[in-house]
N, C-alpha and C positions, 0 to 999 in steps of 0.2 A: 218766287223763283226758287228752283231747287236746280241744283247742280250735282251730279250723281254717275254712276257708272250702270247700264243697262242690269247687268247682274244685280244689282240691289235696287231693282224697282219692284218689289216686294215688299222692301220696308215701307213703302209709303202707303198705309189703308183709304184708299183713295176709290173704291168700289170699281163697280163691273167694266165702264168703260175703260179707265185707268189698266187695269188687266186685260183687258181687248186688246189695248195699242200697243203694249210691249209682246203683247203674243204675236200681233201682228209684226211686231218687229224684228220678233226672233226669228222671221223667216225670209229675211231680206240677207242678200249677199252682193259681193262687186257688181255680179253680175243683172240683179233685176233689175228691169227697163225701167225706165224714167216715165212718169207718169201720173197720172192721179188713181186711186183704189177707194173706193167706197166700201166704209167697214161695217157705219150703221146709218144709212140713208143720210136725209141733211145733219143730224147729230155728230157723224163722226166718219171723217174719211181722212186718208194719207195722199201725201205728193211725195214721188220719189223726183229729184232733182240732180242732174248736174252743172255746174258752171264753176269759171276761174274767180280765185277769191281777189277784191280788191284792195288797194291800202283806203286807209280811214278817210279819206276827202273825197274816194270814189263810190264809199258806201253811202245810205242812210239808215235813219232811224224811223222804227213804226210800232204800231203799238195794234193792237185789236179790242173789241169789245164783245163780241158774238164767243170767241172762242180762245182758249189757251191752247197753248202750242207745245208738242214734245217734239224737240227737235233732236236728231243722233245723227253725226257721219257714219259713212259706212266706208268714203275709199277718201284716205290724206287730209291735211291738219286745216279746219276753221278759227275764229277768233269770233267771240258774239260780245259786243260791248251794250251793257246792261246800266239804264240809270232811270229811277224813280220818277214816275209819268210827272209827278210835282214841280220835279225841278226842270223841266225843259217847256220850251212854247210851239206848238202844233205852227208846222211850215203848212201842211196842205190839209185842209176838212176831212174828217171821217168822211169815210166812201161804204155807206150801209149796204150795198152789193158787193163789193172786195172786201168788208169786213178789214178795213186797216185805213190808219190816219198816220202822217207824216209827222217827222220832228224835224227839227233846230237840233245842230251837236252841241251838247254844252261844253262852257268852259273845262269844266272836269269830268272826270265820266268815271264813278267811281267801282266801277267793275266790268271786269277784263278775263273772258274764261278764254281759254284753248280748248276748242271741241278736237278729239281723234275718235276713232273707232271705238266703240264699245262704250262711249259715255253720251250720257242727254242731256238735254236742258228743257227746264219746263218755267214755261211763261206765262205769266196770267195778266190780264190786261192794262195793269199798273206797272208792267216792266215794258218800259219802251226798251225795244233791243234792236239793235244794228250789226245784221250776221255778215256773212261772206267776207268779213273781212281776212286779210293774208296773215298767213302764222311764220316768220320769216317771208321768202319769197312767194310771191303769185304763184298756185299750183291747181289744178282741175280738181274738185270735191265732187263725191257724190254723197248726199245727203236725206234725209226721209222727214220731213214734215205731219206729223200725226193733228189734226186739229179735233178738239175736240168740242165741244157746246158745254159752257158755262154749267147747264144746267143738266147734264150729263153726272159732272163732277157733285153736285148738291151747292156749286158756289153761285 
């Protein structure tokens, strides 16, 4: 997991895909529709997403294998609660078509970001994370999902 602000995704030498998605990113505003964007066929495509974020009992936790995830708001404040795929027990089977399998919250959850505007999260398939949750109250996010293929990255 990397936690980071769009502007310093440079620093990470993560090769050509890795520089695709934030280019790609660099071009989203409040305004772009919601949607899915294919960037590089089944290897790597974005969803842009709106919806209201919930409190912690109304989200869950999921995790992927096919792809990591760079996630950025673009409009008002996320919360993505992050805990090591070890410590938690699979609520519902990997779904090798949706690429994501369910968790169990654990007792502790030992990390807790605040996504706003202008920062990402990147997830590789050992961070079960549980987004949409609310940053104080319930508020409408739009957000951009970048998925990329494992082996896009060299991992």
């Amino acid at each position: 997991m990397i936690i980071d602000t769009v502007k310093n995704a440079s620093n990470y030498p993560m090769g050509q895909a890795w520089t695709k998605a934030f280019e790609f990113i660099a071009t989203l505003n409040r305004d772009t529709p919601d949607g899915e964007y294919p960037l590089a066929g089944e290897t790597m495509f974005a969803r842009v997403m709106s919806y209201d974020t919930k409190p912690p009992e109304k989200a869950v936790f999921e995790a992927h294998r096919k792809y990591a995830d760079i996630q950025s708001t673009l409009i008002g404040a996320e919360g993505i609660a992050v805990v090591d795929i070890s410590r938690v027990e699979e609520s519902k089977p990997y779904n090798e078509g949706g690429d994501v399998a369910f968790f169990n919250t654990p007792d502790t959850i030992p990390t807790l970001v605040d996504m706003y505007p202008g920062s990402f999260a990147f997830l590789l398939p050992q961070d079960v994370h549980m987004p949409q949750l609310q940053v104080g109250s319930s508020q409408t996010i739009k957000k951009v999902v970048v998925k990329i293929a494992l082996s896009e990255l060299g991992l």
